[in-house]
VEXDREN-2710 file (C-alpha; in Angstrom, 1 decimal):
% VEXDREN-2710
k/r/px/py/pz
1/UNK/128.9/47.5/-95.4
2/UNK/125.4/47.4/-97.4
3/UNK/126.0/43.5/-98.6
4/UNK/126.8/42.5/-94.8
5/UNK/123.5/44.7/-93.8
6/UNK/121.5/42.5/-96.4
7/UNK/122.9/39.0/-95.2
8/UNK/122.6/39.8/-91.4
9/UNK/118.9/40.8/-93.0
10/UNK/118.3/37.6/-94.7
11/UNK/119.6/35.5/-91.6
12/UNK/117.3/36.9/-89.4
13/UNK/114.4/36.6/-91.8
14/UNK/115.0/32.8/-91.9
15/UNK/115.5/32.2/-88.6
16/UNK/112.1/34.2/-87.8
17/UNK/110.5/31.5/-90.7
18/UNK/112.3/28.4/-88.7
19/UNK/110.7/29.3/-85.7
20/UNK/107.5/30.0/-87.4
21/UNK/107.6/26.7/-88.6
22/UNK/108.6/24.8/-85.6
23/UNK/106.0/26.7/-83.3
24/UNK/103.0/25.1/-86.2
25/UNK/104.8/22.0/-86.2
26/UNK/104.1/21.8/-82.2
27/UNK/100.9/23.1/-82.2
28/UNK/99.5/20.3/-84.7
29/UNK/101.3/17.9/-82.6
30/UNK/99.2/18.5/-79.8
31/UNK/96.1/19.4/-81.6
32/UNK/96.6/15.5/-83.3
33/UNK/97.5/13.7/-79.8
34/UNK/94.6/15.6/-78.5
35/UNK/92.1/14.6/-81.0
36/UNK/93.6/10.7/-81.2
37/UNK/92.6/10.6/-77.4
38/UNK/88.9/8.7/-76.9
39/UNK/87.0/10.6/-74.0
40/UNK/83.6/9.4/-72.2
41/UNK/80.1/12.1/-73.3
42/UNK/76.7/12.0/-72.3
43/UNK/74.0/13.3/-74.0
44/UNK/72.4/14.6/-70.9
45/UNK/74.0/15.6/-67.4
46/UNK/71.0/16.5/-66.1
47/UNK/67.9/14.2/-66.9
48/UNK/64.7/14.3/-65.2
49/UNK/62.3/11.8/-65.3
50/UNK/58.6/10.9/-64.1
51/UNK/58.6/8.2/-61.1
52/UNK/57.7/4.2/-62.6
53/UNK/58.7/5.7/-66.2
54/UNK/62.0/4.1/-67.9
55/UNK/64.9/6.6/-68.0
56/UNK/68.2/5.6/-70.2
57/UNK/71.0/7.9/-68.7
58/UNK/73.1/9.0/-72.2
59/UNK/77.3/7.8/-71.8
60/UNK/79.0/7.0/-74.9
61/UNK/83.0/7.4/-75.8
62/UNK/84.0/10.0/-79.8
63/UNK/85.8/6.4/-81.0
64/UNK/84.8/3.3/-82.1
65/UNK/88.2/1.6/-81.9
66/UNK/88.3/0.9/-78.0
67/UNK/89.1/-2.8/-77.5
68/UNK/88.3/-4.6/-74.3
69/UNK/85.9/-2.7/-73.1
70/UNK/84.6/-2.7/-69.8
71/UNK/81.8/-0.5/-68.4
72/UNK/80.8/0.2/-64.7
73/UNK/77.9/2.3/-63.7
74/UNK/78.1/3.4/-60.0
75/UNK/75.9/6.0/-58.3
76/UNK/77.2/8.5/-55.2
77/UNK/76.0/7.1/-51.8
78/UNK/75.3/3.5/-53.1
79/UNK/77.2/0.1/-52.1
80/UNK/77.6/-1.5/-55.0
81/UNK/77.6/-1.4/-58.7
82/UNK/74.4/-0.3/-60.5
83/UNK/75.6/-2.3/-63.7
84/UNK/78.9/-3.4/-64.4
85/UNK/79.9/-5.0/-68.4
86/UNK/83.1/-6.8/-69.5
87/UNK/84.4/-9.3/-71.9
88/UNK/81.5/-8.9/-73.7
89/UNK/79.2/-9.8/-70.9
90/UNK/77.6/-8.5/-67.7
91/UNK/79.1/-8.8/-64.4
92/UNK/76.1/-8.4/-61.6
93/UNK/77.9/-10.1/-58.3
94/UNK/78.3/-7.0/-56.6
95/UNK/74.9/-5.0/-58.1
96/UNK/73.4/-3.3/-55.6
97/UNK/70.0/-4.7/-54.4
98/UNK/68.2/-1.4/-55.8
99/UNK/68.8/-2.0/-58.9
100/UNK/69.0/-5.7/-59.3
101/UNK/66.2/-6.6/-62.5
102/UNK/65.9/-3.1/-63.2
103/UNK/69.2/-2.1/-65.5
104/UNK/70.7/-2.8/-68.7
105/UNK/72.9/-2.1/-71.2
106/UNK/72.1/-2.4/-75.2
107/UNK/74.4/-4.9/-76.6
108/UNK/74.3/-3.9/-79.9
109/UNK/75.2/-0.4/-79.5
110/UNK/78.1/-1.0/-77.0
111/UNK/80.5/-2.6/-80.0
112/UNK/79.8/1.1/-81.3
113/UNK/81.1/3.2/-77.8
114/UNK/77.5/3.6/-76.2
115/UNK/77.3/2.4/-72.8
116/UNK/74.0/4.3/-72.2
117/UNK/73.0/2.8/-69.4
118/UNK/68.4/2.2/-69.0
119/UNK/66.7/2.0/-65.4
120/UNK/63.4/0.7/-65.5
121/UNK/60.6/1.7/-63.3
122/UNK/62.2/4.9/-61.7
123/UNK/61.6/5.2/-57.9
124/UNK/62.3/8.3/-55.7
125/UNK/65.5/6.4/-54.6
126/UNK/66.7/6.7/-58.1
127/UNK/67.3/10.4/-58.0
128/UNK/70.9/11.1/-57.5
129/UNK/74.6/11.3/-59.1
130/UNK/75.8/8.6/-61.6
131/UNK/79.2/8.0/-62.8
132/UNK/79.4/6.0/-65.9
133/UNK/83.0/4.6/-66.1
134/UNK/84.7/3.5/-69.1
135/UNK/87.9/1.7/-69.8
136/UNK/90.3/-0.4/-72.4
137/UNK/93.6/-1.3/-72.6
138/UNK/94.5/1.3/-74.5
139/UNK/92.6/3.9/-72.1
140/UNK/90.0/5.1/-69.7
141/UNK/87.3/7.9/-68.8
142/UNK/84.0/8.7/-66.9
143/UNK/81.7/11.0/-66.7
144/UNK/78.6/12.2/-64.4
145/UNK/75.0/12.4/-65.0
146/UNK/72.7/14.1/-62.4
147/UNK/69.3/11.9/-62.5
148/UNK/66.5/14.0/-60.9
149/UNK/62.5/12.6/-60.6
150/UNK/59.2/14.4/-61.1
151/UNK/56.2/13.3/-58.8
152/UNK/53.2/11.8/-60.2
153/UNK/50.2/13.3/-59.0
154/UNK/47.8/10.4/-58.4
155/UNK/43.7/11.0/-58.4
156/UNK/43.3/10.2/-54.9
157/UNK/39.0/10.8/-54.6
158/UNK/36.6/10.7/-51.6
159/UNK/32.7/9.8/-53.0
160/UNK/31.8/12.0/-49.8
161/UNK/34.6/15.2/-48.7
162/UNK/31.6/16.4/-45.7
163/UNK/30.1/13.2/-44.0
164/UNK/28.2/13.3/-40.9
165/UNK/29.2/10.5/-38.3
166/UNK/26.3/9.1/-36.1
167/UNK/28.4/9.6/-32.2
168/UNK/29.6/5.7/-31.2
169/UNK/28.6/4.2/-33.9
170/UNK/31.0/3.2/-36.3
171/UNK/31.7/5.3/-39.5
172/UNK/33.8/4.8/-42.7
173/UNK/35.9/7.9/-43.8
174/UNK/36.4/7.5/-47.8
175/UNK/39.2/7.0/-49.8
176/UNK/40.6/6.0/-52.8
177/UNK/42.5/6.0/-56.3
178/UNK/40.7/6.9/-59.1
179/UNK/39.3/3.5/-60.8
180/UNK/42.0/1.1/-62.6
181/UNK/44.7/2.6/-61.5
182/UNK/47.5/0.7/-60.8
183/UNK/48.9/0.4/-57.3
184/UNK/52.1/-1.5/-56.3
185/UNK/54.1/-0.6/-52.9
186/UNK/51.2/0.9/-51.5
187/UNK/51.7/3.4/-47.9
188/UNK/48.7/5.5/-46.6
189/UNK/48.9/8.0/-44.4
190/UNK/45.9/9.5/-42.3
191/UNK/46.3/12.7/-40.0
192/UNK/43.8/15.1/-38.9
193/UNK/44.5/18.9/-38.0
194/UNK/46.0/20.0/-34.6
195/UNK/46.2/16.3/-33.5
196/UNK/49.6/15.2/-32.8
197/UNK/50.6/11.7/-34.3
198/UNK/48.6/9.8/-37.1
199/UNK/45.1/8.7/-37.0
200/UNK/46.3/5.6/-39.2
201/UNK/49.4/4.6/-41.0
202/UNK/49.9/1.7/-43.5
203/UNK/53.5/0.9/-45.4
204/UNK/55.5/-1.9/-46.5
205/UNK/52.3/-4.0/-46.5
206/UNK/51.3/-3.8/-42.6
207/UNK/50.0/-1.0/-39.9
208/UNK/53.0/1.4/-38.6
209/UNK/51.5/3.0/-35.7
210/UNK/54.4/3.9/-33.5
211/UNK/53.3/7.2/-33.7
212/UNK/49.3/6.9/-33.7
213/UNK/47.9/9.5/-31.6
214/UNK/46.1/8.9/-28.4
215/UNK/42.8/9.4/-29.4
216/UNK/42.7/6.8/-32.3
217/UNK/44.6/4.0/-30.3
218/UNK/42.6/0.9/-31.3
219/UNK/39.7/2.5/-33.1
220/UNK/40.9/2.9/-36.6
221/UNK/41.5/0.7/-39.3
222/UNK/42.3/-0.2/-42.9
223/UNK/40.5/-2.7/-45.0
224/UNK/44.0/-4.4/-46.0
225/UNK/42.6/-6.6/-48.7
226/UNK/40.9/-3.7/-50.4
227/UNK/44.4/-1.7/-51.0
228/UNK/45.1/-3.4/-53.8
229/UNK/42.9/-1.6/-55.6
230/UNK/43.5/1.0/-54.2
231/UNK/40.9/1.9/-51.7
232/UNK/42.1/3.1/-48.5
233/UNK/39.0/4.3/-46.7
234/UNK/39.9/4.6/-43.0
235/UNK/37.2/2.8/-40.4
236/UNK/36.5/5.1/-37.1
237/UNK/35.1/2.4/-34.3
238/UNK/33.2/4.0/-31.5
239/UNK/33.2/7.3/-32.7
240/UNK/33.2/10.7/-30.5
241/UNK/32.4/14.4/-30.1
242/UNK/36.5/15.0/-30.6
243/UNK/36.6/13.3/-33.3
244/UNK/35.2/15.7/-35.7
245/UNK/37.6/17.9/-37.9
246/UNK/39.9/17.9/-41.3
247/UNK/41.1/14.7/-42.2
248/UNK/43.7/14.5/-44.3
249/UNK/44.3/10.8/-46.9
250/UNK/47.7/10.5/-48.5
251/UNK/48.5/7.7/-51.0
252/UNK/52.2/7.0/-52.3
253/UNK/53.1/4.5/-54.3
254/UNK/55.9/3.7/-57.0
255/UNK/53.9/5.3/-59.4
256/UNK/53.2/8.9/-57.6
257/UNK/51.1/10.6/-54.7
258/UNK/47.9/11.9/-53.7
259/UNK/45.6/13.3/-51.2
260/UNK/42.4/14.3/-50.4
261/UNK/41.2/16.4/-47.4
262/UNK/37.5/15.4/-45.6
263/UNK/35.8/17.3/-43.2
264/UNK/33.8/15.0/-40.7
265/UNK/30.8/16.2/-38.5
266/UNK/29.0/13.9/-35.6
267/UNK/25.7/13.9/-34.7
268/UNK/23.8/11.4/-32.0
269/UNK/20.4/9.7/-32.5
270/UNK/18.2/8.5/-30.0
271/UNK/15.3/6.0/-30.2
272/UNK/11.8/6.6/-28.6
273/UNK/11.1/4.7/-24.9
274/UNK/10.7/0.7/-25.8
275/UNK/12.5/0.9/-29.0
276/UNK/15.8/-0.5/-30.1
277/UNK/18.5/1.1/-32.1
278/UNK/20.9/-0.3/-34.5
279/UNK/23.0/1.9/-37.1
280/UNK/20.5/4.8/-37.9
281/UNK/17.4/3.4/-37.5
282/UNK/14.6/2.6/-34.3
283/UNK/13.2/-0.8/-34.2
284/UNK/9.7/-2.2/-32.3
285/UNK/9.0/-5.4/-31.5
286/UNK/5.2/-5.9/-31.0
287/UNK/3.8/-7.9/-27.8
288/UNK/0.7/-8.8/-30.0
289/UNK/-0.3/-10.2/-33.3
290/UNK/-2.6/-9.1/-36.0
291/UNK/-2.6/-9.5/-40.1
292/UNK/0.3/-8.0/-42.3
293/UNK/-2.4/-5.0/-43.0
294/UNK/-3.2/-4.1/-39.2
295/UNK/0.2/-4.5/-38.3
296/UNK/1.4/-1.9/-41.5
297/UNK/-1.3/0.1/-39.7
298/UNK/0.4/0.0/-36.0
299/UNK/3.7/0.9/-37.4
300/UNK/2.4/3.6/-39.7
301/UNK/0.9/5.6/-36.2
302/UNK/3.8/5.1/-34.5
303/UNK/5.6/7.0/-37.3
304/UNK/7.4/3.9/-38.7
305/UNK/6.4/1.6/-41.1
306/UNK/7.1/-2.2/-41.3
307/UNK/10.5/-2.9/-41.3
308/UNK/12.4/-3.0/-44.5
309/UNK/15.8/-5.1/-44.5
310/UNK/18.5/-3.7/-46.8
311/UNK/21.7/-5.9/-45.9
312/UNK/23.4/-8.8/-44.2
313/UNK/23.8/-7.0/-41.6
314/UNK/20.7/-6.0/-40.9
315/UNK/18.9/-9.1/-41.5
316/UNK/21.3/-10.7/-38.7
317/UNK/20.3/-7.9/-36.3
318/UNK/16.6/-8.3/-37.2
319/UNK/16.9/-12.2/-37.0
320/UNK/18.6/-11.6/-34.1
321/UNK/16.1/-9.7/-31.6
322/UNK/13.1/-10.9/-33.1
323/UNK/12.4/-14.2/-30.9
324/UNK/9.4/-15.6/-33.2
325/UNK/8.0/-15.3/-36.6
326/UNK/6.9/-11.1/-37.3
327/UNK/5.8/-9.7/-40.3
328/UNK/8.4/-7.8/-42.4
329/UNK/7.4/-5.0/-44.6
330/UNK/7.7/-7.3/-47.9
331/UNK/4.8/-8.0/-50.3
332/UNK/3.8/-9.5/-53.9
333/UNK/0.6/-8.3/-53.9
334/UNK/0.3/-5.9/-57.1
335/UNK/2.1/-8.5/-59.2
336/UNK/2.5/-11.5/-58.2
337/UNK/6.3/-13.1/-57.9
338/UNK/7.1/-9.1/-58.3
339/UNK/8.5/-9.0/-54.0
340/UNK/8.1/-5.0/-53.5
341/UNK/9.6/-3.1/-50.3
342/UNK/6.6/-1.1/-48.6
343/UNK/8.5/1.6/-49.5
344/UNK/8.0/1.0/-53.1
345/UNK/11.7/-0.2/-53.8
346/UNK/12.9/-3.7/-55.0
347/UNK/14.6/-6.5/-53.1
348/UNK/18.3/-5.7/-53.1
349/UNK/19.4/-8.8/-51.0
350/UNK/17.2/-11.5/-49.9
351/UNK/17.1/-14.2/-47.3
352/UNK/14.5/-16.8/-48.5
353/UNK/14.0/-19.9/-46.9
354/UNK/14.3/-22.8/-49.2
355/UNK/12.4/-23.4/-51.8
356/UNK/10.1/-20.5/-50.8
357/UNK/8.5/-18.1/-51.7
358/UNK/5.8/-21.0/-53.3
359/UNK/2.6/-19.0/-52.3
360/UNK/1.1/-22.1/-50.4
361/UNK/2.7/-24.5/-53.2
362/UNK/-1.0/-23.7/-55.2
363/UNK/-2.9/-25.4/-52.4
364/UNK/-6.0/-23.5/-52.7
365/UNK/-7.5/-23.9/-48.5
366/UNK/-4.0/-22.2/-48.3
367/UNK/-4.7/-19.2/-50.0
368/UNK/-3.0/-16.6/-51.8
369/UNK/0.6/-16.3/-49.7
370/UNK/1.1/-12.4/-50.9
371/UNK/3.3/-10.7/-47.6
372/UNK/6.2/-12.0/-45.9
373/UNK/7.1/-13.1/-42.6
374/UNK/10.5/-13.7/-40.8
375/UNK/11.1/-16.8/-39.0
376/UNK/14.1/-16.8/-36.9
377/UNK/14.1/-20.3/-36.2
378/UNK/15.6/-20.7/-39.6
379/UNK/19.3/-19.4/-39.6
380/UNK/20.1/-17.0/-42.1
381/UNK/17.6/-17.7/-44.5
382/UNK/14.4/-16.5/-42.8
383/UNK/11.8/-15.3/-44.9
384/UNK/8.9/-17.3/-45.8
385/UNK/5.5/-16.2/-47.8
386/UNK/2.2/-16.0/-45.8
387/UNK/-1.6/-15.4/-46.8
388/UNK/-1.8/-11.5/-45.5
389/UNK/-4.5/-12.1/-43.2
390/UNK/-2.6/-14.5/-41.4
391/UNK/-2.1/-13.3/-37.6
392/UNK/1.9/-13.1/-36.3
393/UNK/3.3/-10.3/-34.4
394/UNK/5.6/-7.8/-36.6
395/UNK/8.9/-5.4/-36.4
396/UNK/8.5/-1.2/-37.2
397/UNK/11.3/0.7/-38.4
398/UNK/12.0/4.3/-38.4
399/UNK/15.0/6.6/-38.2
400/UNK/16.6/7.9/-35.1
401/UNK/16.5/11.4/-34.2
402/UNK/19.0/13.5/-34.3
403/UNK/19.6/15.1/-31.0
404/UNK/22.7/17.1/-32.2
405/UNK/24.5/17.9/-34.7
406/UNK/28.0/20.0/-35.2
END
């Protein structure tokens, strides 16, 4: 009875072994199929990168014995491929648009199972879900990368945040990207508080003012050749009473956004009886002539002083209303060739005639030809040198007063 005790013993014992065995024996079989199976990684499901940066999204497969491989790169919402690769070369046909010139592969690491997949020059549209696709002829896998962007701030600037606007005159609101920065796909946006619509909107390289309000309806523009460098300073034509208030200038590009808020005031000048405005100053016209002394004189009780010319655009209006020859407030007279403002500054633009100033070419019954006269017979250039006591009628200048002011 004991011996029979110890076999049944010993049987049992070694069929508990067998199955030990058998159970290992599976176990490893799976554990080897699994590990003998290729499957698709990425170093980074969740990348984040700054907008116009390069970004390479991470996919590569645990093997290097794939053969025929073929890559495709797709992302969620997108027609198309982003970048598709097989038989050792790309296959772009159905790429979508997007991403056309802007993707790759690296050649030489995708003989070693990296497909990592580089976008250059990130946009805002690049943000999104990727699925990088793998497959052999022995096998195939994918896996998804979440790309996400980080705005650029650009240094959008104003070189005055609090101007004051003369009323219906025209007046520049400033704007612009910090120097040498870079601009490429270019939109600006202009709004100002509690108006409905936009005061000015620019994108895809023309005006988009569908929704312009009212008030701003053809009386605000862009200087479209100066966006390029990134100066989109808004011109107000006209401008009002109502139009004072927060203004707000956004700039997006490719490479980021920006803004900058400006607070605008108005004001109104007004010119004394018998003078004539332009911009912010009064201008008089005398109805008699005396030498460029006496006439500095005139001007001086008036509360003006001869009139000093400080752009094209002035010098046109001046030419303009001036009739016949008037003394300007120009002189040589402390140093000779040395052309001095009356208000001690230096000739910014000029508007000589040709071959003047000569002082009277040397001829001595001419004299010394020390002050300067505009002529407006002669086109744009006017000016011409004249001995100081000559007699000619003359132009005052002074600044409008400001009647108001919010």
């Amino acid at each position: 009875m004991r011996a029979a005790m110890s076999l049944l013993e010993k049987i049992f014992w070694s069929m508990i072994c067998l199955i030990l065995v058998f159970t290992a024996l599976i176990v490893l079989s799976f554990a080897l199929a699994f590990t003998s199976n290729p499957y698709v990684m990425s170093g980074n499901l969740n990348p984040t990168t700054n907008l116009s940066q390069d970004q390479v999204l991470s996919c590569y497969v645990n093997t290097k014995t794939l053969k025929d491989l073929s890559v495709t790169w797709t992302k969620s919402g997108e027609k198309g491929v982003v970048y598709q690769y097989s038989n050792g070369i790309p296959h772009l046909g159905k790429q979508n648009p997007n991403f056309k010139g802007r993707t790759e592969l690296f050649p030489d690491a995708v003989v070693t199972g990296n497909v990592s997949l580089r976008i250059r020059n990130v946009r805002r549209s690049d943000a999104g879900d990727y699925t990088c696709s793998i497959r052999s002829s022995e096998w195939e896998g994918s896996v998804d990368i979440h790309l996400q962007t980080a705005e650029t701030l650009l240094d959008v600037l104003s070189s005055d945040q609090m101007p004051v606007a003369w009323q219906n005159q025209v007046h520049v609101l400033s704007c612009y990207l910090l120097p040498n920065q870079t601009v490429t796909n270019l939109s600006v946006t202009w709004v100002k508080a509690g108006e409905d619509g936009v005061v000015y909107k620019y994108s895809n390289g023309a005006p988009s003012l569908g929704n312009q309000s009212q008030q701003f309806k053809g009386r605000t523009e862009l200087v479209p050749h100066a966006l390029v460098t990134g100066n989109a300073s808004l011109q107000i034509r006209n401008v009002r009473r109502s139009d004072e208030g927060e203004y707000t200038c956004s700039i997006n590009s490719s490479e980021g956004t920006g803004k900058v808020n400006i607070q605008l005031r108005t004001a109104v000048r007004k010119c004394p009886s018998g003078w004539l405005m332009f911009g912010p100053s009064c201008y008089y016209l005398s109805t008699t002539t005396d030498s460029w002394d006496n006439a500095r004189n005139a001007c001086r009780n008036s509360g003006a002083d001869l009139v000093i010319i400080n752009s094209p655009i002035e010098q046109q209006y001046v030419r303009r209303i001036s009739g016949r020859p008037r003394w300007i407030g120009l002189s040589d007279r402390d140093s000779e060739n040395n052309w001095i403002w009356v208000d001690g500054s230096s000739l910014t633009v000029e508007f000589w005639q040709n071959n003047q100033p000569d002082n009277g070419k040397g001829i001595i019954r001419l004299g010394e030809e020390d002050c300067a006269v505009l002529d407006p017979t002669w086109y744009k250039k006017s000016w011409n040198d004249l001995r100081c006591d000559a007699s000619t009628h003359w132009i005052c200048e002074k600044s409008a007063w400001v009647l108001s002011y919010s």
